[in-house]
N, CA, C and O atoms as a DFTB+ gen file, in Angstrom:
300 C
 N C O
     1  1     -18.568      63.183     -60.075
     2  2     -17.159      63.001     -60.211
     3  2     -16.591      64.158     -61.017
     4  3     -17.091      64.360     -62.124
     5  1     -15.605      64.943     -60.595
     6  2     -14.660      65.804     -61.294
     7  2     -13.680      65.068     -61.853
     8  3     -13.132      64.139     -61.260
     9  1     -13.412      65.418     -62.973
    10  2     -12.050      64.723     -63.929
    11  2     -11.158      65.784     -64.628
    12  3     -11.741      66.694     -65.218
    13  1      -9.984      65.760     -64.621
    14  2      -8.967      66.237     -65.205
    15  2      -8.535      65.876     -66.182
    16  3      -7.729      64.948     -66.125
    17  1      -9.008      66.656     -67.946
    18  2      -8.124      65.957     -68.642
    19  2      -6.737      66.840     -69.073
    20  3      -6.467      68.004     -68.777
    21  1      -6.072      66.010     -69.759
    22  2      -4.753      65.996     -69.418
    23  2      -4.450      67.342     -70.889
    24  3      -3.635      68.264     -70.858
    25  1      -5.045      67.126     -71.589
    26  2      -4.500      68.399     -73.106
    27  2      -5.406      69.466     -72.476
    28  3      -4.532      69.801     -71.677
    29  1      -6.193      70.094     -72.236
    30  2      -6.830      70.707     -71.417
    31  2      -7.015      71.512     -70.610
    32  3      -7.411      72.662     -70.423
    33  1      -6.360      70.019     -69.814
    34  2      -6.848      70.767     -68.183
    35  2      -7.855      71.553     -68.039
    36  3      -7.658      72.735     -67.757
    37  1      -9.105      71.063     -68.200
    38  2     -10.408      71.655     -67.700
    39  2     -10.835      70.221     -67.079
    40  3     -10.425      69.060     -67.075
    41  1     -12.270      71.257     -66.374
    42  2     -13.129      70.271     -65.642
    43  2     -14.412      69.582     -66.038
    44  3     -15.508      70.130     -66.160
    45  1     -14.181      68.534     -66.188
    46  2     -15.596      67.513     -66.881
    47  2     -16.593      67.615     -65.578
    48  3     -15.995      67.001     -64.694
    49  1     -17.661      68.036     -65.123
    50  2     -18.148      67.772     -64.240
    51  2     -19.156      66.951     -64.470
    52  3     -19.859      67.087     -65.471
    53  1     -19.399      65.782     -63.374
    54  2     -20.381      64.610     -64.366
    55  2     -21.796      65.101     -63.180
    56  3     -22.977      65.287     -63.474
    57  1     -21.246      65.186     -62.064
    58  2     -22.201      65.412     -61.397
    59  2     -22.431      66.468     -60.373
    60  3     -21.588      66.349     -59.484
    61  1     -23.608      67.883     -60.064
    62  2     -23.822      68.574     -59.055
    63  2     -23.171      68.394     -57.850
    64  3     -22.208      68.954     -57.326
    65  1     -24.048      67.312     -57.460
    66  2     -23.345      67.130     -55.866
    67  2     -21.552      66.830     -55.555
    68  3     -20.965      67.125     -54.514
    69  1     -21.104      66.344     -56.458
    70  2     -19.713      66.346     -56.301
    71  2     -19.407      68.209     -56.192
    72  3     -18.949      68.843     -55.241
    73  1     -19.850      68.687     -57.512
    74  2     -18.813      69.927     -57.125
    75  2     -19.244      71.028     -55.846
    76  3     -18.685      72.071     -55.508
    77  1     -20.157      70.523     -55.432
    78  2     -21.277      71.248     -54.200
    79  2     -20.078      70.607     -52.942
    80  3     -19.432      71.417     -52.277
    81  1     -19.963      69.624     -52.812
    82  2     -18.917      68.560     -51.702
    83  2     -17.308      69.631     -52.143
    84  3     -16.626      69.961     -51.173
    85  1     -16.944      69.976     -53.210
    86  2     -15.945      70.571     -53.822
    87  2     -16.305      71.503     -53.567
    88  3     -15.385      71.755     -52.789
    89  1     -17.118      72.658     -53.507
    90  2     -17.352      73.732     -53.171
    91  2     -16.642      74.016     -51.655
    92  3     -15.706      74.741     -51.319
    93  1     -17.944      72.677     -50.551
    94  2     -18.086      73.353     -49.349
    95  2     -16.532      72.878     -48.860
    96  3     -16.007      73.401     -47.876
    97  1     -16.026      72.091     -49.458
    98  2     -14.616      71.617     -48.732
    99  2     -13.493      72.555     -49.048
   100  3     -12.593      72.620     -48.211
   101  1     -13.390      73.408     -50.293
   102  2     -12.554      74.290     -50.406
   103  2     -12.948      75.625     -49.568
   104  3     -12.120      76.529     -49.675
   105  1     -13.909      75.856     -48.874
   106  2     -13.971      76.747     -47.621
   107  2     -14.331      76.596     -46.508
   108  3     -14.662      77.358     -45.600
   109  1     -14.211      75.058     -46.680
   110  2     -13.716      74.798     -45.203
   111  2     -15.395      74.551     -44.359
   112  3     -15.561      74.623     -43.142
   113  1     -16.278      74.311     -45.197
   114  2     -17.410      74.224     -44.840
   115  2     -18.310      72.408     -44.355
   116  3     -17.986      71.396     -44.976
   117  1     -18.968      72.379     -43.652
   118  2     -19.258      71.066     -43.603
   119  2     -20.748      70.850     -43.389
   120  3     -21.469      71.763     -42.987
   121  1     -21.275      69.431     -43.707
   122  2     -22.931      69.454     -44.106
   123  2     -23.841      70.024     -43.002
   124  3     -24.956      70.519     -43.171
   125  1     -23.105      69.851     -41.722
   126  2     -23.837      70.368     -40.255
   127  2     -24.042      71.943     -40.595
   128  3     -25.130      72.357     -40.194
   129  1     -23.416      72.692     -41.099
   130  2     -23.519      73.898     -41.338
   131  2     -24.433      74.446     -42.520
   132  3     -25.065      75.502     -42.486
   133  1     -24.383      73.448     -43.673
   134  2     -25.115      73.081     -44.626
   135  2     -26.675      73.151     -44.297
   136  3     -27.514      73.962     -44.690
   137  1     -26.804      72.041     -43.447
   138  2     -28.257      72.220     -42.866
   139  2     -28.741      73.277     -42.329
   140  3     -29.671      73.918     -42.820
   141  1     -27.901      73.679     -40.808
   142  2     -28.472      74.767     -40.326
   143  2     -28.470      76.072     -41.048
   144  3     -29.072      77.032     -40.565
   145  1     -28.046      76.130     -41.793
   146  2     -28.353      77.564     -43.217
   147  2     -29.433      76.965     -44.031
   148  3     -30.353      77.780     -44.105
   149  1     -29.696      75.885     -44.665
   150  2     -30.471      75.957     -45.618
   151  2     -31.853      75.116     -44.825
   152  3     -32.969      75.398     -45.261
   153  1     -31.778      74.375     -43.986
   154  2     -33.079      73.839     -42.816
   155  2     -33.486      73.040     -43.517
   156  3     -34.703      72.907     -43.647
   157  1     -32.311      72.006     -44.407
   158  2     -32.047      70.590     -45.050
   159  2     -31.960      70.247     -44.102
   160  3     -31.464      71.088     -43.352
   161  1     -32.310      68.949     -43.462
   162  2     -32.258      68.100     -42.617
   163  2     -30.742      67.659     -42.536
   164  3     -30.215      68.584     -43.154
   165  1     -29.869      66.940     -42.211
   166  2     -28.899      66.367     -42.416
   167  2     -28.388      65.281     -42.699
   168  3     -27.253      64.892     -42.972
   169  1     -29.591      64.739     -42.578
   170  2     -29.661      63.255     -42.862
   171  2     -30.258      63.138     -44.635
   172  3     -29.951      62.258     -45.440
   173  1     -30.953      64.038     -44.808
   174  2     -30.861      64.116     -46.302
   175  2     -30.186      64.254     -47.145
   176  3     -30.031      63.599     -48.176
   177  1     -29.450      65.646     -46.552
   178  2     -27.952      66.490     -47.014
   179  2     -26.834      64.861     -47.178
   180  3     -26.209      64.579     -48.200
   181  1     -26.846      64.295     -46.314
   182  2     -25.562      63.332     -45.967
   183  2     -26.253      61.907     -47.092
   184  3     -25.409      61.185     -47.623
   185  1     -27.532      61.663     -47.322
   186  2     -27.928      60.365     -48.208
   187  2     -27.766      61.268     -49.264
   188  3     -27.188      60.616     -50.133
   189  1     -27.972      62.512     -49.715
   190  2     -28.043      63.038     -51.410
   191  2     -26.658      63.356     -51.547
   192  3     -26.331      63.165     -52.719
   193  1     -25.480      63.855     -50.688
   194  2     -24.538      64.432     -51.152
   195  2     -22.860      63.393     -50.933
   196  3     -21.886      63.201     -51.661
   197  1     -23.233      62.969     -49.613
   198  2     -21.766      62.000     -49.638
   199  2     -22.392      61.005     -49.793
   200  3     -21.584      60.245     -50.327
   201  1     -23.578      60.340     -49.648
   202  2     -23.917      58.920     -50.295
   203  2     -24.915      58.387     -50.916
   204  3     -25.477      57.295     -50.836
   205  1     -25.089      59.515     -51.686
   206  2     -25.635      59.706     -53.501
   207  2     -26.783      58.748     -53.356
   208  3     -27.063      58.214     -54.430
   209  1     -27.528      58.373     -52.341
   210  2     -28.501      57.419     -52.635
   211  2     -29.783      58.192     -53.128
   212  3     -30.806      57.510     -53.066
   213  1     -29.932      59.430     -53.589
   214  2     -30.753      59.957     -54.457
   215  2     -30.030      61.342     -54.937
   216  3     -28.957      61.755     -54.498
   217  1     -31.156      62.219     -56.313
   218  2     -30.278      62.928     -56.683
   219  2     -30.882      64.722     -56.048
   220  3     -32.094      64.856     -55.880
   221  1     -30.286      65.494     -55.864
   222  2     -30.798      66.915     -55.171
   223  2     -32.614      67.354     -55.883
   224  3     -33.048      67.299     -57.034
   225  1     -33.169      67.703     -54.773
   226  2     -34.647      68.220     -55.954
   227  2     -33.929      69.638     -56.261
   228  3     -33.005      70.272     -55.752
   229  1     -34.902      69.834     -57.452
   230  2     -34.817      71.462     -57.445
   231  2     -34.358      72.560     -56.361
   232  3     -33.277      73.131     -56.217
   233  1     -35.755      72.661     -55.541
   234  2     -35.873      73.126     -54.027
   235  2     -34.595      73.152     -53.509
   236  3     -33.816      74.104     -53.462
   237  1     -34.452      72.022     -53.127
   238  2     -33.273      72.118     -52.280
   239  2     -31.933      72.600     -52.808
   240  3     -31.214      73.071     -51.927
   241  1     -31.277      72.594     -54.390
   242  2     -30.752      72.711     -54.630
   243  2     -30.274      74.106     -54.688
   244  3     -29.120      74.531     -54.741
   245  1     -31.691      74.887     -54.662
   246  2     -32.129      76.670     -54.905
   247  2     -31.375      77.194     -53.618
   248  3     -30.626      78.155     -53.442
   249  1     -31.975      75.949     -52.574
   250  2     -31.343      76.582     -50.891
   251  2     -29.698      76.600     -50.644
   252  3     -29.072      77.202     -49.772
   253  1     -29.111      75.562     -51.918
   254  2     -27.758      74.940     -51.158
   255  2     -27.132      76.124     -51.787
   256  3     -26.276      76.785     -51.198
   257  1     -27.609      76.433     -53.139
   258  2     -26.804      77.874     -53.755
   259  2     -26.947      79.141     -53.127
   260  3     -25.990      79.915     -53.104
   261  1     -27.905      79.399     -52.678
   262  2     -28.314      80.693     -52.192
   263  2     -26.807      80.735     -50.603
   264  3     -26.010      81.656     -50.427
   265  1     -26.917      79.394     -49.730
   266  2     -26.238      79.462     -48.856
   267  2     -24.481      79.534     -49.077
   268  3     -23.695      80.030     -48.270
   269  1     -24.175      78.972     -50.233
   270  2     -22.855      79.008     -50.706
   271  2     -22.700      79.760     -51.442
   272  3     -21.552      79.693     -51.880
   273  1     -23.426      80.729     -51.992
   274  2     -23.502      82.161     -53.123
   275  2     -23.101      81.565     -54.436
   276  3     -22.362      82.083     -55.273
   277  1     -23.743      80.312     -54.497
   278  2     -23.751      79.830     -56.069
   279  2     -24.678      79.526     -57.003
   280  3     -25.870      79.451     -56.705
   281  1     -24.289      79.349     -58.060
   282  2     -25.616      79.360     -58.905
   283  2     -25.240      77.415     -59.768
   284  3     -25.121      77.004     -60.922
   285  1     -25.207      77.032     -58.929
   286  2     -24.924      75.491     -59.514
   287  2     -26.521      75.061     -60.072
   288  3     -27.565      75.472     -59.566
   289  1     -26.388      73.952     -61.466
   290  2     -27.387      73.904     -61.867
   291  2     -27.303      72.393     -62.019
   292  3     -26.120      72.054     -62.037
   293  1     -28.292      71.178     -62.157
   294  2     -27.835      70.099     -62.179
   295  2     -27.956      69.855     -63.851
   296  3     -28.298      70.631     -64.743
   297  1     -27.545      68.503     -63.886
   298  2     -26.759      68.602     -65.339
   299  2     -27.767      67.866     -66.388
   300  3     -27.462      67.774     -67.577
């Protein structure tokens, strides 16, 4: 979850995969594309990232940055 506070205005980030979902949506990117760059399955990509039923490994996380030119780290 990303949060906005209000004296601030910075970003609390509570969790990786939210700002990774925030990443690929501000360029317009989507998990099908996700996979075929990083050769995440999609069905993994889609249980770890829009329905959080586990959290990113390492590994994979190394692949999702390299494909989005980021260096996201989990928290």
């Amino acid at each position: 979850m990303v949060k906005f506070t209000k004296m601030a205005k910075e970003k609390v980030i509570d969790d990786v995969r939210d700002v990774i979902m925030e990443k690929m949506n501000s360029e317009g990117r989507v998990l099908t594309w996700l996979s075929n760059t990083t050769e995440i399955s999609y069905d993994t990509l889609n249980s770890c990232l829009k329905r959080k039923l586990f959290s990113l490994s390492q590994e994979n996380l190394e692949k999702i940055n390299k494909a989005l030119g980021t260096s996201f780290q989990q928290g």
